[in-house]
Every structure is written in structure tokens, then in C-alpha cells.
Residue frames as qw, qx, qy, qz and C-alpha x, y, z in Angstrom:
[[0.421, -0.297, -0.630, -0.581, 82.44, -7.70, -48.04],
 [0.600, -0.051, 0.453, -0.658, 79.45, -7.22, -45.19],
 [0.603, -0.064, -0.750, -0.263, 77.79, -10.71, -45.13],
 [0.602, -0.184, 0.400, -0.666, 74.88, -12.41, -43.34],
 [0.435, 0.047, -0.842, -0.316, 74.29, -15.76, -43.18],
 [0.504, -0.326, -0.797, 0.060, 71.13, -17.28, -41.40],
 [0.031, -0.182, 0.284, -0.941, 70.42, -13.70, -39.13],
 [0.477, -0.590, -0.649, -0.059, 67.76, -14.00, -36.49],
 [0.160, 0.267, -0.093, 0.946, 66.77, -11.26, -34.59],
 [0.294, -0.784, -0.442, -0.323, 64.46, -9.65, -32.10],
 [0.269, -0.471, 0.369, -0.755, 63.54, -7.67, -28.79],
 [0.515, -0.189, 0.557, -0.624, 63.41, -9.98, -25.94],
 [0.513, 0.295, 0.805, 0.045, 60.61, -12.97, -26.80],
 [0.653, 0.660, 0.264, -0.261, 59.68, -10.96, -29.86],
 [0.576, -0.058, 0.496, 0.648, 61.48, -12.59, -33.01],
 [0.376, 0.751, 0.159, -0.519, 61.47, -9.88, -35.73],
 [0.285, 0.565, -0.738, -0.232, 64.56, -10.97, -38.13],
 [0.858, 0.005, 0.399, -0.323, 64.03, -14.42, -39.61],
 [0.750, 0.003, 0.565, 0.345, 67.07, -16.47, -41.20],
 [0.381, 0.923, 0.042, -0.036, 68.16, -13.42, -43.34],
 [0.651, -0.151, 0.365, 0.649, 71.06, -14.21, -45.36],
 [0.589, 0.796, 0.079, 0.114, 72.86, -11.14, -47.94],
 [0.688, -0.286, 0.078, 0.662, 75.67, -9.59, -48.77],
 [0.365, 0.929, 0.052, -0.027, 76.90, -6.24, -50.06],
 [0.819, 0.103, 0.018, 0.564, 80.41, -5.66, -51.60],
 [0.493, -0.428, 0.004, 0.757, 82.70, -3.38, -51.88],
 [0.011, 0.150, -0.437, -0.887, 81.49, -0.42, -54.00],
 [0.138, -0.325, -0.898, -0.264, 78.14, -1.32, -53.97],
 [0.371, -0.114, 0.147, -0.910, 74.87, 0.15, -53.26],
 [0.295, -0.318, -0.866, -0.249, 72.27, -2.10, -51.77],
 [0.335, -0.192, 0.324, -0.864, 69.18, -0.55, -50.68],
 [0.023, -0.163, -0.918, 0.360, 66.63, -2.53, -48.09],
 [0.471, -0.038, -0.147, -0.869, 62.96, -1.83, -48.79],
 [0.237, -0.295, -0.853, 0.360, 59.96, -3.20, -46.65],
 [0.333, -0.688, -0.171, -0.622, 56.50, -1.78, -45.22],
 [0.221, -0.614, 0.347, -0.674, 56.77, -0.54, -41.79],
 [0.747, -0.380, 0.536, -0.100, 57.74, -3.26, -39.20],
 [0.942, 0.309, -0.127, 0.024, 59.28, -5.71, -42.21],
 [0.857, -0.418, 0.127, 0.272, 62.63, -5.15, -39.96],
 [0.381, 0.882, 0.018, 0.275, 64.54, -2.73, -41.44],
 [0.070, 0.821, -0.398, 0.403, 66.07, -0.69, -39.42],
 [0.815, -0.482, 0.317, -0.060, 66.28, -3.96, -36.45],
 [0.878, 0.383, -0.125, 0.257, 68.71, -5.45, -39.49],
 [0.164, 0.835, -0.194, 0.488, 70.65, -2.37, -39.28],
 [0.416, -0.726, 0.308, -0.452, 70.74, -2.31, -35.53],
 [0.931, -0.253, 0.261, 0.023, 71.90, -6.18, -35.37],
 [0.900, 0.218, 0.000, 0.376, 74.41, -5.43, -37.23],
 [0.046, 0.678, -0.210, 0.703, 75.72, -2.69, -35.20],
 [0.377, 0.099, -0.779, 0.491, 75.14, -5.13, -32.12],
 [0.340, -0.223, 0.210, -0.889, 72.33, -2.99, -30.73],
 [0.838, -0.111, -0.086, -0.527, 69.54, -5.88, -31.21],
 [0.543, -0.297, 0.785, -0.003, 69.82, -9.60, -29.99],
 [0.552, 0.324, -0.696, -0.326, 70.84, -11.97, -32.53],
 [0.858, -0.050, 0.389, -0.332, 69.31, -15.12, -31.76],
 [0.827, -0.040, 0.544, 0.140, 71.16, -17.00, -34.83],
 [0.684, 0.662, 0.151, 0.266, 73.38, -16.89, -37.66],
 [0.667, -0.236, 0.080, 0.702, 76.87, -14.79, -38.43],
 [0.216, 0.976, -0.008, -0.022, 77.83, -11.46, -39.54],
 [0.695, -0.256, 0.236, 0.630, 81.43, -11.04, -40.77],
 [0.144, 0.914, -0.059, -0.374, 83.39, -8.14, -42.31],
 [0.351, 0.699, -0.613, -0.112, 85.69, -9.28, -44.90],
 [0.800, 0.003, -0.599, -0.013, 85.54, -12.39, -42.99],
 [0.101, 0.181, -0.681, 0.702, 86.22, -11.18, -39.40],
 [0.208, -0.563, -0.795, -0.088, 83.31, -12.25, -37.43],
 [0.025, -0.396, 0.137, -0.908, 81.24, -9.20, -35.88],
 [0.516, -0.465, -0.378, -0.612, 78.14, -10.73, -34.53],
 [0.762, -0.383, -0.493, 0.168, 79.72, -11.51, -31.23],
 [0.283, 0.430, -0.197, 0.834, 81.25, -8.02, -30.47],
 [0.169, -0.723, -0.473, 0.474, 79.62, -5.62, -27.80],
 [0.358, 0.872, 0.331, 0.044, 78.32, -2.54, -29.56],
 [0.085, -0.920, 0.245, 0.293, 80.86, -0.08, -28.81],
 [0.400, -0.467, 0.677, 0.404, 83.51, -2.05, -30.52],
 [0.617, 0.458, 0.588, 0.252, 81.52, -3.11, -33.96],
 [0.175, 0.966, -0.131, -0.136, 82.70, 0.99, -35.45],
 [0.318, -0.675, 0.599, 0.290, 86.07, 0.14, -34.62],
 [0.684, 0.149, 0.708, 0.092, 85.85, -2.71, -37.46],
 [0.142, -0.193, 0.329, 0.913, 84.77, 0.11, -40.01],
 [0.048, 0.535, 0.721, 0.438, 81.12, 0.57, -40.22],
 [0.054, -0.018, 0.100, -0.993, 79.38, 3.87, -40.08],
 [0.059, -0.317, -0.893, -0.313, 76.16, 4.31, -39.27],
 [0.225, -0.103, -0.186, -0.951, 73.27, 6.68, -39.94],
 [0.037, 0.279, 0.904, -0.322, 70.40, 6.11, -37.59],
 [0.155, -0.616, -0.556, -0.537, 67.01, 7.08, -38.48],
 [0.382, -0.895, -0.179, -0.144, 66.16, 10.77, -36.55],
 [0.171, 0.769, -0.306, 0.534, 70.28, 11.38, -36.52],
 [0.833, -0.422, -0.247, 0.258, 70.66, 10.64, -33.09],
 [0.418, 0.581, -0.228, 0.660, 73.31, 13.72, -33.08],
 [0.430, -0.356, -0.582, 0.591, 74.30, 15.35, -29.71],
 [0.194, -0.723, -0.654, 0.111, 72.50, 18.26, -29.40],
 [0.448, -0.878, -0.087, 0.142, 74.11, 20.09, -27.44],
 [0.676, -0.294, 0.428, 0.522, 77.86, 19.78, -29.02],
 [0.181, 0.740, -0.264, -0.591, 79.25, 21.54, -31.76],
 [0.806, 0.484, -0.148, -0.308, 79.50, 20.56, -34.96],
 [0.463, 0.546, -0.674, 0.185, 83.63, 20.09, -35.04],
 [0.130, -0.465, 0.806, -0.342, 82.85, 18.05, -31.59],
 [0.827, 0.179, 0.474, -0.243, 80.22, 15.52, -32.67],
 [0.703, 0.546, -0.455, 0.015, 82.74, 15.08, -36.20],
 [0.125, 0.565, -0.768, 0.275, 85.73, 14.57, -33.51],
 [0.797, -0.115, 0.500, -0.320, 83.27, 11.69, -31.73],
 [0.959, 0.223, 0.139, -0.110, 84.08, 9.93, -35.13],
 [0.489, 0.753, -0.433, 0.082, 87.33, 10.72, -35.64],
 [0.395, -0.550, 0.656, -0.331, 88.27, 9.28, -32.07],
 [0.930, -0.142, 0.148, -0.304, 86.39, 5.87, -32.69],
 [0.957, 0.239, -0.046, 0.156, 89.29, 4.77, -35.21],
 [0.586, -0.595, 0.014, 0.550, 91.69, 7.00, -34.47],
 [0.613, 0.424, 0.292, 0.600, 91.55, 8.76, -37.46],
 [0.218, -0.462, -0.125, 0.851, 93.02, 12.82, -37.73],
 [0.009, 0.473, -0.237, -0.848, 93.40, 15.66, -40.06],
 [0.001, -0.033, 0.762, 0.646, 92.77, 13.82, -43.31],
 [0.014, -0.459, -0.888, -0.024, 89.54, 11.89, -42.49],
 [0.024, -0.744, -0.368, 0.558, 88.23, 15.17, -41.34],
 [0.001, 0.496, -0.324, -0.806, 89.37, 17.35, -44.44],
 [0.121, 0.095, 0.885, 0.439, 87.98, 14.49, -46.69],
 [0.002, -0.520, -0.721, 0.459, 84.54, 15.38, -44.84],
 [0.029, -0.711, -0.162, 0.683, 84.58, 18.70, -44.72],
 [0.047, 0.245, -0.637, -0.729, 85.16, 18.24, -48.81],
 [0.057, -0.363, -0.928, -0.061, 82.04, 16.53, -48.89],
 [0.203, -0.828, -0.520, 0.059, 80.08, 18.93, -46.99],
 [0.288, 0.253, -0.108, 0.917, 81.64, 22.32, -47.13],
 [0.301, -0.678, -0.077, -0.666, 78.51, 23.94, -45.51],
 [0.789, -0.526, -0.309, 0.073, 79.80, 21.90, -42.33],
 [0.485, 0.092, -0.075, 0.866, 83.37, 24.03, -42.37],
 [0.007, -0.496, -0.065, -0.866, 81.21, 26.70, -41.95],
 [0.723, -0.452, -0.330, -0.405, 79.48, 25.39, -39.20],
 [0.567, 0.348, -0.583, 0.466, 81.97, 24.63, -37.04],
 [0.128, -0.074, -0.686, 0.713, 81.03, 25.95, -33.52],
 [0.537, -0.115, -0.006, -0.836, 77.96, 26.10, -33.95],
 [0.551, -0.019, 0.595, -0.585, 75.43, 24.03, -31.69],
 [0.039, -0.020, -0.951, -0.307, 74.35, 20.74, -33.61],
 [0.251, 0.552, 0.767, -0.208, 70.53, 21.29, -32.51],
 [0.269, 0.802, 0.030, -0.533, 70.47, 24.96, -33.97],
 [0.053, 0.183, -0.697, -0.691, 71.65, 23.48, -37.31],
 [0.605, 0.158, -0.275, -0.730, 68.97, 23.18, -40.31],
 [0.925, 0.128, 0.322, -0.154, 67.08, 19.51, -40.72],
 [0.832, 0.535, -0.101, 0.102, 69.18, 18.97, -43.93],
 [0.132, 0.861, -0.325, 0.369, 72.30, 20.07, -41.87],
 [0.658, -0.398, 0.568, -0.292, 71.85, 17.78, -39.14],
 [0.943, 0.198, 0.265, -0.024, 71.55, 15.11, -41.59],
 [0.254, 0.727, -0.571, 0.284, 75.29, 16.51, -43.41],
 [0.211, -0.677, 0.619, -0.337, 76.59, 16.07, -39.98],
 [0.861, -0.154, 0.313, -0.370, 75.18, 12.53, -39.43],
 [0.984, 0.097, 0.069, 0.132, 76.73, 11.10, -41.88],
 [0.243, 0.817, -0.422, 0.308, 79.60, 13.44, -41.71],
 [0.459, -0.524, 0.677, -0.235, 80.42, 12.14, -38.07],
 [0.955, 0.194, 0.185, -0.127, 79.75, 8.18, -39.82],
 [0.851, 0.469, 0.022, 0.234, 82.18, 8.89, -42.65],
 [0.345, -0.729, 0.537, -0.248, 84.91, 10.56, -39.42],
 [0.873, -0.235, 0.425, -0.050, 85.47, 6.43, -39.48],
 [0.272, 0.484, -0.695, -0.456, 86.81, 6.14, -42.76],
 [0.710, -0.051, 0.701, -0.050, 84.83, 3.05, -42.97],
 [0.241, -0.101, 0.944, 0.203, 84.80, 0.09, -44.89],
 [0.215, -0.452, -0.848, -0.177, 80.89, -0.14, -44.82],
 [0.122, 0.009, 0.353, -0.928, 78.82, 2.86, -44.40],
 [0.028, -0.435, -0.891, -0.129, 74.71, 1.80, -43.22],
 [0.036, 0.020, 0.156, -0.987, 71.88, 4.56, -43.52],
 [0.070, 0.388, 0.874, -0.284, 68.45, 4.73, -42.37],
 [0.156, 0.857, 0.490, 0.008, 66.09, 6.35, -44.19],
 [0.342, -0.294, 0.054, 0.891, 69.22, 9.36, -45.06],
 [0.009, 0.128, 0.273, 0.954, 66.33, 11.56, -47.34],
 [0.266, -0.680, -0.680, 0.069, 63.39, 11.57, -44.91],
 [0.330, -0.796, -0.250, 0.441, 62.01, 14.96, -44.70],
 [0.197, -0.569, 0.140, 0.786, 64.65, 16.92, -46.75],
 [0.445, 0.792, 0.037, -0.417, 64.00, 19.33, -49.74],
 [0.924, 0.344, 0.111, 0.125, 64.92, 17.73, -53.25],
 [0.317, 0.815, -0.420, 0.243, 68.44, 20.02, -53.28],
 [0.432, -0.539, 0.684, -0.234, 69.82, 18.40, -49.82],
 [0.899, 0.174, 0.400, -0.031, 68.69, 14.71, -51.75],
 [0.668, 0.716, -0.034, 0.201, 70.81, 15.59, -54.50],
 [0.139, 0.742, -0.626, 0.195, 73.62, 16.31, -52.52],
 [0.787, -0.186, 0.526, -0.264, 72.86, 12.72, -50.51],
 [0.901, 0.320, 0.289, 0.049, 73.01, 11.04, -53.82],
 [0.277, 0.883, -0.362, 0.109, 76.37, 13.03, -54.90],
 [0.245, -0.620, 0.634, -0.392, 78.12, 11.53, -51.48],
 [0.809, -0.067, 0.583, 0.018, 76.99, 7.81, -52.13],
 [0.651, 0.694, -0.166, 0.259, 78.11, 8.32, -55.60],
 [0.146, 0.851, -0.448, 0.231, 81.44, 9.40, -54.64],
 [0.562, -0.430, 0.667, -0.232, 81.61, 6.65, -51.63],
 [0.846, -0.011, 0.503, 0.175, 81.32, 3.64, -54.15],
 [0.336, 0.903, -0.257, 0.075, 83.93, 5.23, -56.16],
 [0.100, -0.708, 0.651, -0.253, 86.03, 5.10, -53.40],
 [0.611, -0.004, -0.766, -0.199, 84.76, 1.37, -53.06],
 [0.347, -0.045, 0.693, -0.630, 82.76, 1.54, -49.71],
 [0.126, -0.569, -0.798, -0.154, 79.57, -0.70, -49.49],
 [0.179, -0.093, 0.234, -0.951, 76.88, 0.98, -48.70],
 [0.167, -0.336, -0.915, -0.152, 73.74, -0.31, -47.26],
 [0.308, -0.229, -0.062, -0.921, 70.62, 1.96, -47.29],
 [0.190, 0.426, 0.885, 0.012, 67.25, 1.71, -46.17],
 [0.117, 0.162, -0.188, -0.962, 64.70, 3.91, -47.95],
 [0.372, 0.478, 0.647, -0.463, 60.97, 4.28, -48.40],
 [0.415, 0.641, 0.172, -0.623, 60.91, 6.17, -51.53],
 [0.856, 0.412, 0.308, -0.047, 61.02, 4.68, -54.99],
 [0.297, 0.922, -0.248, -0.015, 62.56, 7.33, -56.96],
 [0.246, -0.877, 0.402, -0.091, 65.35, 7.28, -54.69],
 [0.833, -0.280, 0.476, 0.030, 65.84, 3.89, -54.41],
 [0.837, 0.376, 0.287, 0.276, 66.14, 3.09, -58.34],
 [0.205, 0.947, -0.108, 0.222, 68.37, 6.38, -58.40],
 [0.279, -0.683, 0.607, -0.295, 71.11, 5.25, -55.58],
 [0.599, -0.349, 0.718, 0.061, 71.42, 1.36, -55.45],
 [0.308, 0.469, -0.694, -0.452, 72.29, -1.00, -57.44],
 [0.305, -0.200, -0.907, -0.211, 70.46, -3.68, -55.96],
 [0.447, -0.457, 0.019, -0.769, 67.28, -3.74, -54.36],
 [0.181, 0.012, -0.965, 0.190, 66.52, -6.43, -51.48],
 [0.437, -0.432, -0.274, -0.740, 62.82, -6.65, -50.09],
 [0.092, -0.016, -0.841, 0.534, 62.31, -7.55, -46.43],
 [0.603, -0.366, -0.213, -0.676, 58.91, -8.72, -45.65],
 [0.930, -0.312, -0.178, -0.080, 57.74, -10.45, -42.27],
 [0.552, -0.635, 0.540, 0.020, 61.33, -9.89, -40.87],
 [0.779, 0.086, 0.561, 0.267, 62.44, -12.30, -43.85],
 [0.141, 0.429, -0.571, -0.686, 64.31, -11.42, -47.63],
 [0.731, 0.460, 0.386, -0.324, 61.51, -12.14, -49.66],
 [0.672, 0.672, 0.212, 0.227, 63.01, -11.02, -53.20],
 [0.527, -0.587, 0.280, 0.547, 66.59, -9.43, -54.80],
 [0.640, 0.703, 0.266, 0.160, 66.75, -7.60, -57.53],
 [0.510, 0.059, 0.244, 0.823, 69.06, -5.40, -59.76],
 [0.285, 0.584, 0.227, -0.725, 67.65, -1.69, -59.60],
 [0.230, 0.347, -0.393, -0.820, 68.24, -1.33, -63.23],
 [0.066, -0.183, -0.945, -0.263, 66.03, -4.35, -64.04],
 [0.022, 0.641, 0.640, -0.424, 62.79, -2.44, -61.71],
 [0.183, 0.250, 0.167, 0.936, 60.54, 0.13, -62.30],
 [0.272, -0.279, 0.059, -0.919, 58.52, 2.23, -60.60],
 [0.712, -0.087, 0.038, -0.695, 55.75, 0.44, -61.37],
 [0.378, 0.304, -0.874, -0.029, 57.60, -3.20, -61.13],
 [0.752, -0.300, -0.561, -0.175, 55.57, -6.08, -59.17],
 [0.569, -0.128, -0.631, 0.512, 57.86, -6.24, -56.11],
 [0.031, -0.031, 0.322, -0.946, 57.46, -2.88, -54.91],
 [0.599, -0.370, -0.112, -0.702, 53.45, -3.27, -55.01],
 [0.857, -0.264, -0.440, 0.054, 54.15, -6.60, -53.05],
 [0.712, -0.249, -0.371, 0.541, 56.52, -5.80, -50.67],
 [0.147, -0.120, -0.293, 0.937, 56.45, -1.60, -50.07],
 [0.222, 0.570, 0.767, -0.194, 52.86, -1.39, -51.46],
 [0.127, 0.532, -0.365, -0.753, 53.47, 1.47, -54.32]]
């Protein structure tokens, strides 16, 4: 189980995370929703080590993380899917997958498991990671994520931008991952999507968890989401 207890967060003197306690289990979908600055994606990034934590724990099953240096919070098992990809560019497909296979040391399998996921990335193979489609790049993103075999895979906005066929295969591949009993913590902007992919919903407003629901309990038109993403 990913767990926060008491998370504080910012850049520098600006505090943006504010005593933000959750948790997401194994098999689970929980998706983060917030209007623009409510600290999203800084969550994300403090728990990946990137942002200063000012207060509170993070643990993985109970191993603490929040005191790691970035490069070493992967090695723990979390994947993560930055908003805009962040891919290399300039690298081939099979050599921005092998960036994730290296982190844990995983081989053959982790990579075959992938490539079962995404078959249009087997085909891709030496080909340049910038000259791949938008919806392709975004494959690979979380292709090179789930190269960890993690535990806990975290995505940032993963269906910004793509046509409704490349979302459908997005929502195949978190289906399949809490099967396999990964967490999975999202963030996402669009409704639909949200009550389609998580099982709970958390609302982050002011850098604080305002409200927690069960998707299936929301709709569309449900109070929180006009309070807290303005829909």
C-alpha cells in the first residue's frame, strides 16, 4: 500500500501541499482531481522526491520513501508518467524501454509483458521516440514506467490530447494493471474518464484533500466536481 500521512509540500518559501494524508492499495484505482494549481501533479512529484517535503511520511508497504534522493524512489517500485512524457527524444524506442528495464534490473520478461500491452511499440522499435505519433509517445511513457514492474504505477494527466481510440486502449492497460494488483494513482481533468477508470475519486483543493469519494457513488453532474474541478 502507497500511504501519506500529514504531506507538506512546496517550491522553496512557496507551500503548495498542505497536511495531505491518503492511501491507495493494491489493485486500486484512485484518481486525483483539482482545478489548476490545487497541487496535483506537486503530489505526484513529492512522491517521486522531485518536490520538498516540508512534513509528514510516505511509505511503500511500510518502507519509508520520503527521505530517499530521487533517483532511488523507482528502485522501490513506482512508475511514473509525467505530464508532457518527458521521453528522450532522441533515443529509440527499445532504448528509452531499456532506461526502465535497467532501473530494477528487470530483463526479457518485463519487456515482453510490455510489448503485450502495446504491440504497436514492437513495431516501433528503432525508431526515434520524437518521430513517434502523440498517442505513441504516450504507449511508450508508460511503457518505459511499467519496464519497472512496479508495485505502484502514478500518471499525470495519461489522456490529454489523444483521440478517443488511444483512451480506450489507456483504460484497457489500467484495467489489466489492477488485475495484476498494482495501485494506480491517476491524475485527470476529464470527468468521463475519471468515473470510467478509478474507483475512488479524491479532490485536492488549495493544496489540501478536501473530499473522497467512491466513483460509483458520483456522477457527472455530482456536487464535488462543480466544487472542486468546476464541471
Amino acid at each position: 500500500m502507497l500511504r501519506l500521512d500529514g504531506v507538506s509540500a512546496g517550491y522553496g518559501p512557496v507551500a503548495v501541499l498542505r497536511d495531505v494524508s491518503l492511501h491507495v492499495m493494491p489493485g486500486e484505482v484512485a484518481c486525483l482531481m483539482g482545478r489548476n494549481g490545487a497541487g496535483k501533479s506537486t503530489l505526484l512529484r513529492t512522491i517521486m522526491g522531485q518536490t520538498d517535503r516540508t512534513a509528514g511520511t510516505i511509505t511503500l508497504d511500510g518502507t519509508p520513501l520520503h527521505d530517499l534522493p530521487a533517483h532511488q524512489v523507482p528502485r522501490h517500485g513506482i512508475g511514473y508518467v509525467p505530464q508532457g512524457r518527458r521521453l528522450f527524444g532522441e533515443m529509440t524506442v527499445a532504448e528509452n524501454l531499456s532506461v526502465g528495464l535497467m532501473t530494477r534490473g528487470q530483463g526479457r520478461t518485463a519487456l515482453d509483458r510490455v510489448l503485450s500491452l502495446f504491440p504497436r511499440l514492437a513495431e516501433r522499435m528503432g525508431q526515434q521516440a520524437r518521430t513517434l505519433s502523440g498517442g505513441e509517445q504516450q504507449m511508450l511513457a508508460i511503457g518505459r514506467a511499467l519496464c519497472l514492474d512496479p508495485r505502484v504505477l502514478m500518471l499525470d494527466e495519461p489522456t490529454e490530447g489523444l483521440q478517443p481510440s488511444m483512451i480506450a486502449l489507456i483504460r484497457d492497460v489500467i484495467e489489466a494493471l489492477r488485475t495484476a494488483r498494482v495501485a494506480i494513482l491517476l491524475v485527470e481533468q476529464r470527468v468521463d474518464a475519471a468515473l470510467n477508470l478509478a474507483d475512488r475519486i479524491l479532490f485536492l483543493t488549495q493544496g489540501r484533500l478536501a473530499e473522497s469519494h467512491t466513483a460509483a457513488t458520483l456522477t457527472r453532474d455530482a456536487p464535488a466536481f462543480r466544487a472542486h474541478v468546476g464541471v
